[in-house]
C-alpha positions in Angstrom: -172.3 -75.8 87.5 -171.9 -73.5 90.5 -168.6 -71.9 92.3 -168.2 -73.1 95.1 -168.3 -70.6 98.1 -166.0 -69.5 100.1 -166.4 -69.7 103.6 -164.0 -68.2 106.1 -161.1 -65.4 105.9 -159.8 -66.3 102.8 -157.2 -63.9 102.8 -155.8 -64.5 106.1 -156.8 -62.9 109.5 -154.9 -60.0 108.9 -155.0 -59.3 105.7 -156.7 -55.5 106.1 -154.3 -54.8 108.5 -151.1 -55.7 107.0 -151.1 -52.2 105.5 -151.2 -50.2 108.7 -148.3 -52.6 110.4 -145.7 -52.6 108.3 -142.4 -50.7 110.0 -139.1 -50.5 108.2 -137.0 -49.7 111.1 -136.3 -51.6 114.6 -137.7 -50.4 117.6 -135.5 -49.2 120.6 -136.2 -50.5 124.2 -136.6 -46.6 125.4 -140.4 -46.7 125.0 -140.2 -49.3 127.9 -138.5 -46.9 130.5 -140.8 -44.3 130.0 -143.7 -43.7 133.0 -147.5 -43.1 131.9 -149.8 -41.4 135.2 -153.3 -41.4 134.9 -154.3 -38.2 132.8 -151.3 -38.6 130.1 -152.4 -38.3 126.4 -151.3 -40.8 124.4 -151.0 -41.7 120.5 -152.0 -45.2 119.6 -149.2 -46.6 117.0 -149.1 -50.5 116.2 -146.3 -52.1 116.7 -146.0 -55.4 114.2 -143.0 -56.8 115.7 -145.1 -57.4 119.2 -147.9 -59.3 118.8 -149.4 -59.2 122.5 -151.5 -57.0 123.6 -152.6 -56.0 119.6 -155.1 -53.4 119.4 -157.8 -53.1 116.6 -156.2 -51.5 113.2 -159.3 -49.2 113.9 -157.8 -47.3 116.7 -154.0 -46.9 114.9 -153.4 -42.9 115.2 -155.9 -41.9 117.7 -155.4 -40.2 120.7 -156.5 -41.8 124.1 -156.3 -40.4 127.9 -154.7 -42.9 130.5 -157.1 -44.6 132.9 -155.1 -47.3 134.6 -151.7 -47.9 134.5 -150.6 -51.6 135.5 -147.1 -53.4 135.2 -147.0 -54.7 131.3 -150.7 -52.6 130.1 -152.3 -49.5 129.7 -156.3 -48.7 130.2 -157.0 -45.8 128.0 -159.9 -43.7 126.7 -160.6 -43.1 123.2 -162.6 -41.5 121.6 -164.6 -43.0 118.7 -167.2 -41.3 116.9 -169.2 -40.0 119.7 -168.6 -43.1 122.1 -165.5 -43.3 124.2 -164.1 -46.9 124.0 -161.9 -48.4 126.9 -158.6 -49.6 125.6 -156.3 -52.1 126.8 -152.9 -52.4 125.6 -149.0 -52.9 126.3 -146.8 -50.5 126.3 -145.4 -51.6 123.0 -148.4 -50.0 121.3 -148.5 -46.0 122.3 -146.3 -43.3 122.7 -146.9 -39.7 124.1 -148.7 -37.4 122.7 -147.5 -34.4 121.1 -143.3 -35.5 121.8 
């Protein structure tokens, strides 16, 4: 008699990533007001509370230049490996580099 094999994410979806988005404290709205120009650098940092707009657990911690800036996202550059990879995200998601 055989196991029976498991098909699909048996763990959950995010299961690797529950690690890398767990926060203890609440957020503030100030990262909201602040204003990103094309150029900025910016630091990556999940926020778990904010589902939309989710980048890969991959890119948590890097560094990416600002492409586009729209109303709610953010284009950036990043740099993985030796390929720079376009990122789109909200707001919720970076902070500035180096503040």
């Amino acid at each position: 008699m055989t196991t029976k094999k498991p098909r699909g994410r048996s763990h959950g979806f995010m299961h690797k990533a529950r690690s890398v988005m767990t926060k203890d404290a609440d957020r503030g709205v100030s990262f909201l007001l602040r204003e990103y120009k094309v150029g900025d650098k910016v630091l990556v940092i999940i926020d778990p509370s904010q589902h939309k707009g989710l980048p890969h657990r991959r890119y948590h911690g890097k560094v990416g230049t600002v492409n586009e800036v729209g109303r709610r996202t953010v284009k950036l550059a990043v740099k993985l490996g030796n390929k720079t990879k376009t990122l789109i995200t909200r707001l919720d998601h970076i902070k500035p580099f180096g503040v």
